[in-house]
N, CA and C atoms as a LAMMPS dump frame, in Angstrom:
ITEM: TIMESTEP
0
ITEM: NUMBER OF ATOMS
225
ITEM: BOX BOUNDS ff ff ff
-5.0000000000000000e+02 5.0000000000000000e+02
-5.0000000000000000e+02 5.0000000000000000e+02
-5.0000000000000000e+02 5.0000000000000000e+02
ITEM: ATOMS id mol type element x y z
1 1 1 N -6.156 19.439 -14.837
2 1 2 C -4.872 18.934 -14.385
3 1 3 C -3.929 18.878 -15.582
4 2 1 N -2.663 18.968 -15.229
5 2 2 C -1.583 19.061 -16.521
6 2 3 C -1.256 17.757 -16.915
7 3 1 N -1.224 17.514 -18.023
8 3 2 C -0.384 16.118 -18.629
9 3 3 C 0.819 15.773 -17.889
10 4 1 N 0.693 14.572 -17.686
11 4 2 C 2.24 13.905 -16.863
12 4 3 C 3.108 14.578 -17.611
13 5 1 N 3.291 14.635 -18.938
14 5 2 C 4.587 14.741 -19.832
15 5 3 C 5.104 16.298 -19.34
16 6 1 N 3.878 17.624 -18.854
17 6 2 C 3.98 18.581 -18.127
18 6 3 C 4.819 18.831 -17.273
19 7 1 N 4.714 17.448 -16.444
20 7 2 C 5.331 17.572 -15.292
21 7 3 C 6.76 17.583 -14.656
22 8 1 N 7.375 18.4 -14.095
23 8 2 C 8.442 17.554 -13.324
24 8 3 C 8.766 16.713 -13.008
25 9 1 N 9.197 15.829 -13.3
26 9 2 C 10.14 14.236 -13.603
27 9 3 C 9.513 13.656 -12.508
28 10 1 N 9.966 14.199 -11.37
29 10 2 C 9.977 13.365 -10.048
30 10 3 C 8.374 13.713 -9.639
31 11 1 N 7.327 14.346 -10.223
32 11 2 C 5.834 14.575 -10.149
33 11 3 C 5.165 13.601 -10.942
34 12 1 N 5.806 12.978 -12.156
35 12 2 C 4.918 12.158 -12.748
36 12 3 C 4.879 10.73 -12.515
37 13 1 N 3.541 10.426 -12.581
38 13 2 C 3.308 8.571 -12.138
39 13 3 C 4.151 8.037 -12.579
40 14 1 N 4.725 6.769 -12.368
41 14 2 C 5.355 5.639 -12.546
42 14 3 C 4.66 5.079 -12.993
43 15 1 N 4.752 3.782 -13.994
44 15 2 C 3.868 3.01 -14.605
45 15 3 C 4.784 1.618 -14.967
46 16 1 N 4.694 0.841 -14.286
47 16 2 C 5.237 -0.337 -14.977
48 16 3 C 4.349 -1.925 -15.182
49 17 1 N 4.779 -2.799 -15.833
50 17 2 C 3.889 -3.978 -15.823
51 17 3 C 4.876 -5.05 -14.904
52 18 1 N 4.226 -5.66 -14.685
53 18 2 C 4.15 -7.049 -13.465
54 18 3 C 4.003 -8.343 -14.558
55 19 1 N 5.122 -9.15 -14.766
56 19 2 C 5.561 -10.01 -15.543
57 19 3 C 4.8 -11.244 -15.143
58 20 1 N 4.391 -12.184 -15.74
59 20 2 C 3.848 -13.418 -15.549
60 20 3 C 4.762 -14.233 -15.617
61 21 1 N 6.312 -14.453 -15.99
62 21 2 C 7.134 -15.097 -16.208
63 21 3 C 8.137 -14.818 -14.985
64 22 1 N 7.897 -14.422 -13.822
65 22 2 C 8.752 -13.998 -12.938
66 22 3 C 8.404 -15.466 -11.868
67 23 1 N 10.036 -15.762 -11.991
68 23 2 C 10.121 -17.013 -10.585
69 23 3 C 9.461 -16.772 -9.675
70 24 1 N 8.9 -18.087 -8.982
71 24 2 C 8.243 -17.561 -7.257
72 24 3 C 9.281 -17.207 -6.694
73 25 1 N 10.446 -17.081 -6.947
74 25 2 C 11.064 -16.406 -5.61
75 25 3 C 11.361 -14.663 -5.839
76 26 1 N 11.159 -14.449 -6.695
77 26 2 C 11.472 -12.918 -7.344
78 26 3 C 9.062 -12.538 -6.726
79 27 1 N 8.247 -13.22 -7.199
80 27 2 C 7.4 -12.729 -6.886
81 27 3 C 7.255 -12.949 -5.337
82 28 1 N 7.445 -13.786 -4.172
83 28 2 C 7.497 -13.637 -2.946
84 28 3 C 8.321 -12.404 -2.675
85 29 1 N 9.637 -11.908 -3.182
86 29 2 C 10.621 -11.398 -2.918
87 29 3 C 9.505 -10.024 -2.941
88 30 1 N 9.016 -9.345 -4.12
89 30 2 C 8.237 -8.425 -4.52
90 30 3 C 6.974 -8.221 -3.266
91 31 1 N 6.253 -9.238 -3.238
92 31 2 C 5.611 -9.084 -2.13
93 31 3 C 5.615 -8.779 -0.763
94 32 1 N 6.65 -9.358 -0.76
95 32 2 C 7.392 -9.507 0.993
96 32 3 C 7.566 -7.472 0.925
97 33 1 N 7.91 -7.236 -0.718
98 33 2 C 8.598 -5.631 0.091
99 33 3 C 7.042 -4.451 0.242
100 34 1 N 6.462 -5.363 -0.741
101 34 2 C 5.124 -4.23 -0.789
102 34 3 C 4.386 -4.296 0.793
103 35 1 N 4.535 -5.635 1.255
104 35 2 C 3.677 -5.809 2.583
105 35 3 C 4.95 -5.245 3.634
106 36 1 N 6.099 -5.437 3.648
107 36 2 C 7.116 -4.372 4.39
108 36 3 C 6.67 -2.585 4.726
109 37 1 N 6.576 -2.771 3.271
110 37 2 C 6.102 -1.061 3.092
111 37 3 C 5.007 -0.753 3.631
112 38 1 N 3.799 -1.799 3.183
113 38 2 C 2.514 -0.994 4.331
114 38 3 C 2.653 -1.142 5.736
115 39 1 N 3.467 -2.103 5.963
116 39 2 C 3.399 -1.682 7.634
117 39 3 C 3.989 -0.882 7.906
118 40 1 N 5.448 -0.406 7.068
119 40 2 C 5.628 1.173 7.638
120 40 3 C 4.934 1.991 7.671
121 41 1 N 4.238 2.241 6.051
122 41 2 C 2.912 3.309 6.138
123 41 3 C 2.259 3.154 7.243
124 42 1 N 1.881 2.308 7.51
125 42 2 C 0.36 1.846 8.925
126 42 3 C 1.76 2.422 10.218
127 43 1 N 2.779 2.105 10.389
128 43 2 C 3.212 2.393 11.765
129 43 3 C 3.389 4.059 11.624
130 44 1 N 3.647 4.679 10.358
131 44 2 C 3.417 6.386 10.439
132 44 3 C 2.517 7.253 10.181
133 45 1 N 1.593 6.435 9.473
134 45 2 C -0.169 7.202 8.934
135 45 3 C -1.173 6.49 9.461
136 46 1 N -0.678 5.314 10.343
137 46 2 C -2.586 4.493 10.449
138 46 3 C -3.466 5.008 10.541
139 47 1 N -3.18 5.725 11.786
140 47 2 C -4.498 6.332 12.444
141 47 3 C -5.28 7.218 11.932
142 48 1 N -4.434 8.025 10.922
143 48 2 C -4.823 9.212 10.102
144 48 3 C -5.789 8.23 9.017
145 49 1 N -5.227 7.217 8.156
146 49 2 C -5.558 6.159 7.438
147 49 3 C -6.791 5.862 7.865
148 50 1 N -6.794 4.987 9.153
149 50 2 C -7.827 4.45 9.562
150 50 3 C -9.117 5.546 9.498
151 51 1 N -8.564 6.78 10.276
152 51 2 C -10.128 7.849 10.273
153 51 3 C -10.596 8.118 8.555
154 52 1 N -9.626 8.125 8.163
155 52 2 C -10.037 8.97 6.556
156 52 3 C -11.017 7.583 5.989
157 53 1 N -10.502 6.315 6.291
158 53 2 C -11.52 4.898 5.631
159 53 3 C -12.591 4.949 6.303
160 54 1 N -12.658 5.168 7.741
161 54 2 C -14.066 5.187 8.161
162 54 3 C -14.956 6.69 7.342
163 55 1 N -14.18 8.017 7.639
164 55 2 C -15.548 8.732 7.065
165 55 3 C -15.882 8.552 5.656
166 56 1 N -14.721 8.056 4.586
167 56 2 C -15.177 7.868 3.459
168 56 3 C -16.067 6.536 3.447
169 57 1 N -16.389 5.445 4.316
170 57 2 C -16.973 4.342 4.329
171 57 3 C -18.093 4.943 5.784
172 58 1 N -18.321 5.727 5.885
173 58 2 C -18.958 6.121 6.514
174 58 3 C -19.488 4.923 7.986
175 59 1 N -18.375 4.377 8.438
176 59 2 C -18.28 3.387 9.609
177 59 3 C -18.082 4.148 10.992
178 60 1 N -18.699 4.017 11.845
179 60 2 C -18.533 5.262 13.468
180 60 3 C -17.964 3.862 14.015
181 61 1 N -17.796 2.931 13.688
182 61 2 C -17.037 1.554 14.935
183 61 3 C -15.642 1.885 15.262
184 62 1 N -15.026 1.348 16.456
185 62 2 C -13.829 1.483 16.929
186 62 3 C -12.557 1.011 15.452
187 63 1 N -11.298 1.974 15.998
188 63 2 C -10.385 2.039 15.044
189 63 3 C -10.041 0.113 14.796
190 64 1 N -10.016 -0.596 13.336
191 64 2 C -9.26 -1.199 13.805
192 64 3 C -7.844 -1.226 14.334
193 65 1 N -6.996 -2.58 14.653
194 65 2 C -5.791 -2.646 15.157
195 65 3 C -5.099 -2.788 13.695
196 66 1 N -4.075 -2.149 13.462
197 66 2 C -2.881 -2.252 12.371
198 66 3 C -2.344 -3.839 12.063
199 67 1 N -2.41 -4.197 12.786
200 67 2 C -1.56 -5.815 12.976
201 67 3 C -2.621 -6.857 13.561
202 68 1 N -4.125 -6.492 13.571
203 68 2 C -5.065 -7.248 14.062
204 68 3 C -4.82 -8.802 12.649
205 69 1 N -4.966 -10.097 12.964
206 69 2 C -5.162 -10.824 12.249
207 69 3 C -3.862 -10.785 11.277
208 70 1 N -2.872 -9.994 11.977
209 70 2 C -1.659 -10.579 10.603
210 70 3 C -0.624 -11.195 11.465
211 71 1 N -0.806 -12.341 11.068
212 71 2 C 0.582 -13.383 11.702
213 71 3 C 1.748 -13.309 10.981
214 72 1 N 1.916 -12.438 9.969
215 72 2 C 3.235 -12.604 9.61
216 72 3 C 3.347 -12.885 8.248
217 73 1 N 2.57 -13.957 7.804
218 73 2 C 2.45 -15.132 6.867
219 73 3 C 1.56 -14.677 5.646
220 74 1 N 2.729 -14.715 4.364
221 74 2 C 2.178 -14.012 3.143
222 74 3 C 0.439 -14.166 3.091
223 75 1 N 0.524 -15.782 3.235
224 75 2 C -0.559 -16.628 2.832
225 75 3 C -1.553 -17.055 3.995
């Protein structure tokens, strides 16, 4: 594989650090968007998602539900 530095700008990883000095409301704020984002992912890839975790976890049980057990609530 080629070195990031190789790459086309918009091809290479992102890398940043996650501050310990960040207000709870800037880290809820952060969270709230990462858990935003997987439920979009899950409402346009689940299912694809879901099959690829079972054969790599090698599980034959029914798909779970996307939103099974999430009330909403960070915590």
């Amino acid at each position: 594989m080629t070195e990031p530095e190789d790459r086309p700008a918009h091809l290479r990883p992102v890398a940043f650090e996650i501050s310990r000095f960040w207000p709870p409301e800037v880290a809820l704020a952060v969270f709230e968007l990462i858990d935003d984002l997987r439920d979009k992912i899950l409402a346009l890839h689940g299912d694809r998602i879901f099959d690829l975790l079972r054969e790599q976890r090698g599980c034959d049980g029914p798909r779970p539900r996307p939103d099974a057990g999430d009330d909403g609530q960070p915590f």
